[in-house]
C-alpha positions, -999 to 999 in steps of 0.1 A, spaced: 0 0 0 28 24 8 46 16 -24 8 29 -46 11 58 -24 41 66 -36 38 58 -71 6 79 -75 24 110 -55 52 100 -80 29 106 -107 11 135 -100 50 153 -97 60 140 -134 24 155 -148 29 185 -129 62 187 -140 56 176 -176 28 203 -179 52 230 -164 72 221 -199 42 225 -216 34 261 -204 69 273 -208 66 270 -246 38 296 -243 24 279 -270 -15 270 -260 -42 288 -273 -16 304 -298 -29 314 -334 -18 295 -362 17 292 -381 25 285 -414 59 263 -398 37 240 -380 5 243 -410 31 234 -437 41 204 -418 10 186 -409 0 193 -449 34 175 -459 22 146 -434 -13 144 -447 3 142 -485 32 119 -476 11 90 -456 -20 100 -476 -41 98 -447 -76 130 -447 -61 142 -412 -28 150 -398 -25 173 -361 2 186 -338 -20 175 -305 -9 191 -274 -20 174 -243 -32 201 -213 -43 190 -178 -79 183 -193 -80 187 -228 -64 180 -263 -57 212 -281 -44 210 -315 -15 239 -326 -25 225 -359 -52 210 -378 -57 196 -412 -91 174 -421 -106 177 -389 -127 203 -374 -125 222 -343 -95 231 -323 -98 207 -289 -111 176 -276 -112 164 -240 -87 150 -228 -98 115 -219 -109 107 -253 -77 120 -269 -57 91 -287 -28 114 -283 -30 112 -243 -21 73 -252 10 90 -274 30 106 -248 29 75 -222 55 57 -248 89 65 -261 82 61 -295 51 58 -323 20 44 -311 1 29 -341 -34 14 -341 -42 -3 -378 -77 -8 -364 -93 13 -335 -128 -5 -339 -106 -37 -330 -84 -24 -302 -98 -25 -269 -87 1 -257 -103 24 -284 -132 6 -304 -161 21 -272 -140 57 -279 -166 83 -288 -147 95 -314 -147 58 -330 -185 52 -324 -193 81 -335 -183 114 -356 -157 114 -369 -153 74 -370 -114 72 -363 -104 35 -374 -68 42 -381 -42 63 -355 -4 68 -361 11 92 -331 47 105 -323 57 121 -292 65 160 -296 90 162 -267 106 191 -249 144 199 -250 144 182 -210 125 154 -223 87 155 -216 66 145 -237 42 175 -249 12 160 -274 20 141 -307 24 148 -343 0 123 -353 -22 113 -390 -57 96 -388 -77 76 -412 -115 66 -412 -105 36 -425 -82 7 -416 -47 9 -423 -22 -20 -423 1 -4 -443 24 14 -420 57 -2 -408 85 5 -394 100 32 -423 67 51 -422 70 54 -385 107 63 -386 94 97 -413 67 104 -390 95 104 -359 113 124 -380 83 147 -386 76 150 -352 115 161 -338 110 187 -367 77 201 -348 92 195 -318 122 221 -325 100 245 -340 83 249 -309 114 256 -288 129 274 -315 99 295 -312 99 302 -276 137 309 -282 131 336 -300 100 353 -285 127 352 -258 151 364 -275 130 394 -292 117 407 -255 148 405 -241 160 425 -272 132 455 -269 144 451 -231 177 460 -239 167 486 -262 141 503 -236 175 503 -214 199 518 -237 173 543 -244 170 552 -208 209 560 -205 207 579 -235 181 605 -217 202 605 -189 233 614 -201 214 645 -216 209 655 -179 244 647 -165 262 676 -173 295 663 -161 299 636 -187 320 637 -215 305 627 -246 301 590 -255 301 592 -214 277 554 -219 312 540 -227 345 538 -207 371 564 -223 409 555 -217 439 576 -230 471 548 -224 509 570 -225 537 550 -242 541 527 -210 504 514 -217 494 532 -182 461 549 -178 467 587 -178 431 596 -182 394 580 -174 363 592 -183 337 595 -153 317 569 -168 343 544 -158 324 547 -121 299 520 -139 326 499 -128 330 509 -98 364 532 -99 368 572 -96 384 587 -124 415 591 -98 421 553 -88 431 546 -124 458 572 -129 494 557 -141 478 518 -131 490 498 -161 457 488 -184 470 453 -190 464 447 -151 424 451 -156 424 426 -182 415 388 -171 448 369 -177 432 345 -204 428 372 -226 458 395 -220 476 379 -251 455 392 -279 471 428 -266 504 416 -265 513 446 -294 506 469 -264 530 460 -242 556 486 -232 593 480 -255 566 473 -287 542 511 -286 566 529 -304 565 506 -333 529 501 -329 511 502 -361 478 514 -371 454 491 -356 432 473 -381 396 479 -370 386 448 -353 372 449 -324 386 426 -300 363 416 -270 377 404 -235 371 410 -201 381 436 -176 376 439 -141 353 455 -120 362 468 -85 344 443 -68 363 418 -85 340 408 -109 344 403 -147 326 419 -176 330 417 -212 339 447 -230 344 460 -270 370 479 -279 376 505 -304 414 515 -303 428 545 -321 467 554 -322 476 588 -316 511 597 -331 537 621 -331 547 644 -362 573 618 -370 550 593 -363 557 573 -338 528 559 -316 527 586 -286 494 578 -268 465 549 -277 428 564 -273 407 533 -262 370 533 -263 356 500 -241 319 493 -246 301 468 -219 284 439 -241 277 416 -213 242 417 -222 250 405 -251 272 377 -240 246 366 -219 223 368 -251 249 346 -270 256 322 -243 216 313 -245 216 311 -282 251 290 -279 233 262 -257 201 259 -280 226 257 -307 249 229 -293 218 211 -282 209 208 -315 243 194 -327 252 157 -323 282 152 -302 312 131 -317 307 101 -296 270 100 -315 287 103 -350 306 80 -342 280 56 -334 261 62 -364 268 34 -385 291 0 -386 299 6 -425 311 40 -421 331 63 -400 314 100 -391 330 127 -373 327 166 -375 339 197 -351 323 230 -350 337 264 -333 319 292 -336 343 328 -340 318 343 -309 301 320 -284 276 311 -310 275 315 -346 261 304 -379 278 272 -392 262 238 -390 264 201 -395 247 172 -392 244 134 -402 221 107 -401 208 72 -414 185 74 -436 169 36 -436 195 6 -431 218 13 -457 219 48 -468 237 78 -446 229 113 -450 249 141 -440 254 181 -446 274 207 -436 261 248 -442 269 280 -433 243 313 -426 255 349 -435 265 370 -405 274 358 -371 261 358 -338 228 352 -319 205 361 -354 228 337 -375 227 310 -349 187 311 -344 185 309 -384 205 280 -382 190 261 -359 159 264 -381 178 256 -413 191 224 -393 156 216 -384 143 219 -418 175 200 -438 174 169 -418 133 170 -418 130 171 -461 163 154 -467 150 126 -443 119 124 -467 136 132 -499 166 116 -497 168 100 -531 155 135 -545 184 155 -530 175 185 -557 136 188 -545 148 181 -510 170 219 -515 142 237 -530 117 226 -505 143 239 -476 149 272 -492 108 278 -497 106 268 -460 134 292 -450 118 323 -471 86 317 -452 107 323 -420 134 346 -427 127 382 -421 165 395 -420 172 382 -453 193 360 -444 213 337 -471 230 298 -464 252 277 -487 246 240 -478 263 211 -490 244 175 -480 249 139 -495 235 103 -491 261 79 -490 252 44 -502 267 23 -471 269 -10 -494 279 0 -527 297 37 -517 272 52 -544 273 90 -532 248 119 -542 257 156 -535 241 189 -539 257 221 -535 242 257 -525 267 281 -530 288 259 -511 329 251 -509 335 218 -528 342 191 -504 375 171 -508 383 130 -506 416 121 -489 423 90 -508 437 56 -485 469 62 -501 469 98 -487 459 116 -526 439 147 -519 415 159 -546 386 180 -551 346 168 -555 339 194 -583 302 202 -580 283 224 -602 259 234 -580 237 264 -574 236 294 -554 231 299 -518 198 291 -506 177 321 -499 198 340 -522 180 328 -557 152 313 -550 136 295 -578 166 275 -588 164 244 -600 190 220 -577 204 190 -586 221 160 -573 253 151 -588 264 114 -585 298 103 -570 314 71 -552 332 70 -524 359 44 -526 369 21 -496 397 37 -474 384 71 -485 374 99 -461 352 131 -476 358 163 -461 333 185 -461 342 222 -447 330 258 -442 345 287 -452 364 297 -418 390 272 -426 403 283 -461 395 320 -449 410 318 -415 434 346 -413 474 349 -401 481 388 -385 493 397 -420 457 395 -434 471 362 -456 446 336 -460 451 296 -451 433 284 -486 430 255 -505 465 248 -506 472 245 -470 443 228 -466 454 204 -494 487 199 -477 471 199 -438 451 168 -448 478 149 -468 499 148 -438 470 142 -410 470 111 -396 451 82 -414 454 58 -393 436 54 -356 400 71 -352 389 96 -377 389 126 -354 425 122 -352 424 135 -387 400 169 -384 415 176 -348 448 180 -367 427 202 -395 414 225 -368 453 226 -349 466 233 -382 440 262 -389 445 276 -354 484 276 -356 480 296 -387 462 318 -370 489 324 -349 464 327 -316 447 358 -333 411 358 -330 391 337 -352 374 363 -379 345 334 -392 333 300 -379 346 271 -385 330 237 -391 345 207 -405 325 172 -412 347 139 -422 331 108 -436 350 77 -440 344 43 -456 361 14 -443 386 -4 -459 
């Protein structure tokens, strides 16, 4: 008896708990949106069944976000099919609901509107409840739906699934924008009334003498906690965290004089506060010189963006929630070795991979970058991502319809204009038969088992989003045994030394004829990225950087 006590009260916490999730989408009662519409329309068409929902299950009721074939927007809950859904892991199908017993005395079987056939998915939230189904009804029976139909519908759902928490992401995101901008406005009006600061007073003013000491502050710098006195002939480099004193190493006293003009970046890093506390700054450096000119004084203007880091640190854990982690990759698949690395130039950024099986013997993958960088690229992305491995899932022999069906999903949701290049494939695990399509994106390159580097040559088309209409083809290829594909992103052949020289093709060529072949495949894009990074010469990176590696076994 104790023990049912316990389970019950055990019980009642997950529900409460699970519709907590729910809530926290702020997604009930919502109007409708052409994401989630568009979806259950491709389900209807693709299983051919008159209904298709995304069912979200409330403490009483079944609401529907969305709705095709059936009419009205909610049932009670203990009638709802989709209350069944979310007590399993994985698709609940019913072939026959008239023969089922726990269905055929269902109202909604007896009566209007005579369900007889029921496939459900679990829509899940990112800590693992399970929210309603993406489900597709029949008023017939159905015995035709297996395992692979199940597996598209799975896939169907995860797509729904993100969209919802993308969704919430970026209401998020949006309010805490407007908050920021209701703040910034707020300083701007009082700066207007405090006559003792200096213009741009919102920012930290520091004039640095050849001995990279402080020998003026502006009063703003008492956001930080300091009078304009206590920083007087303190060397700058001492309010700098350690980790990030390197990337000002130019500024060190012995090297001012020969300081040259500084080349507009903005380096971020963090300074510290009187109490001991950190906070992430931008600079905007300017070298004042003498009439022979040599650097005499260094003008620095340090903006606080720790708003924004804490913007891009949220966006930077959707986005790595979204990517599978090596160790997955690498469990993909028996018949062919998967591994990819992705480091955004800020916290987050635009890049993105992905790879997947696509029945029992087919793997897909694809590797993309979105215009621009930061929290707006990264949100894009994750939809993108969403999208890609939904239609490529479902149109993976028709890689050119799969591209076009992306980019007029994209457009429907892409209100900065934003542009990707994407490059995917489905590799043919038994024969190494290999289709590729390319938007706009770097050709990928084969490391041979003897160690022979060549190019893929793709024709291609452009970046998606940035010619819409265009009619994308795959290309057919084979991967040979003991081969490994490289697939890559711009921020390793534009990746950057201090003299503005690029790394290109070349040293990529030569990075990968001398990485290790031998032992697991990350071995051989660890040494890419080491290779990349050395170049770099521990300058900051100026683009993300993403590199996918596909391998078939000897």
């Amino acid at each position: 008896m104790d023990q049912d006590i316990r389970d019950a009260d055990r019980a009642i916490a997950d529900e409460a708990r699970r519709l907590a999730a729910l809530r926290a989408l702020d997604v009930l009662d919502t109007e409708p949106e052409a994401i989630f519409d568009n979806l259950t329309a491709l389900a209807a068409q693709t299983f051919q069944t008159p209904v298709a929902l995304v069912s979200l299950i409330d403490a009483e009721r079944q609401w529907f976000k969305s709705c095709v074939g059936m009419g009205g927007g909610e049932t009670p809950r203990d009638i709802a099919f989709c209350d069944h859904t979310i007590r399993q892991a994985r698709t609940m199908l019913i072939p026959d609901a008239a023969a089922d017993p726990r269905f055929r005395d269902n109202p909604l079987v007896t009566g209007e509107p005579f369900v007889r056939f029921y496939a459900g998915a679990p829509l899940t939230s990112p800590d693992g409840f399970r929210l309603g189904s993406f489900c597709v009804i029949d008023y017939r029976p159905r015995h035709d739906f297996g395992e692979a139909q199940c597996a598209q519908l799975e896939a169907m759902a995860a797509a729904v699934s993100s969209a919802m928490t993308l969704r919430r992401d970026l209401k998020a995101y949006v309010s805490m924008e407007r908050e920021l901008h209701d703040a910034q406005a707020r300083i701007r009006r009082h700066e207007a009334e405090l006559a003792f600061l200096v213009e741009n007073s919102a920012d930290l003013i520091l004039r640095l003498d050849p001995s990279s000491k402080i020998t003026w502050a502006s009063p703003s710098v008492r956001r930080y906690g300091y009078a304009p006195s206590d920083l007087i002939g303190v060397p700058a480099g001492s309010f700098v965290h350690p980790e990030d004193r390197p990337r000002l190493a130019e500024r060190r006293p012995g090297r001012f004089a020969a300081l040259g003009d500084l080349d507009g970046s903005r380096r971020e890093y963090r300074i510290r506060r009187k109490s001991g506390d950190w906070t992430w700054v931008e600079e905007s450096p300017t070298v004042i010189r003498d009439a022979s000119g040599a650097a005499v004084e260094l003008v620095n203007i340090l903006r606080d963006i720790e708003d924004r880091k804490r913007a891009e640190r949220a966006a930077g854990d959707i986005q790595a929630g979204m990517l599978l982690p090596r160790a997955a990759l690498a469990a993909l698949s028996g018949r062919a070795e998967v591994d990819a690395v992705l480091e955004p130039a800020r916290s987050v950024g635009g890049d993105l991979y992905d790879a997947f099986k696509v029945g029992d013997d087919h793997l897909a993958f694809l590797v993309g970058d979105v215009t621009g960088k930061g929290v707006g690229a990264s949100l894009f992305m994750a939809l993108a991502k969403a999208l890609s491995h939904s239609l490529i899932t479902r149109k993976a022999d028709r890689l050119g319809d799969a591209f076009r069906a992306i980019e007029a999903e994209l457009q429907r949701n892409n209100g900065e204009a934003m542009a990707m290049s994407l490059l995917a494939g489905v590799l043919n695990l038994d024969t190494g038969a290999l289709a590729l399509c390319s938007a706009g994106h770097e050709n990928p390159l084969v490391v041979s088992a003897e160690g022979v580097v060549a190019a893929l040559e793709i024709d291609g088309g452009p970046p998606l989003c940035a010619g819409a209409g265009f009619a994308y083809q795959a290309e057919m290829t084979r991967l040979e045994p003991g081969a490994t594909l490289v697939a890559f992103t711009d921020g390793v052949t534009e990746a950057q030394n201090r003299s503005r020289q690029l790394f290109g093709q070349a040293r990529l060529r030569k990075a990968l004829a001398e990485a290790p072949r031998d032992g697991p495949l990350s071995a051989l894009t660890d040494s890419l990225v080491a290779r990349v990074r050395a170049f770099e010469a521990g300058g900051d990176p100026s683009d993300d950087l993403a590199i996918l590696a596909l391998r078939r076994p000897l």
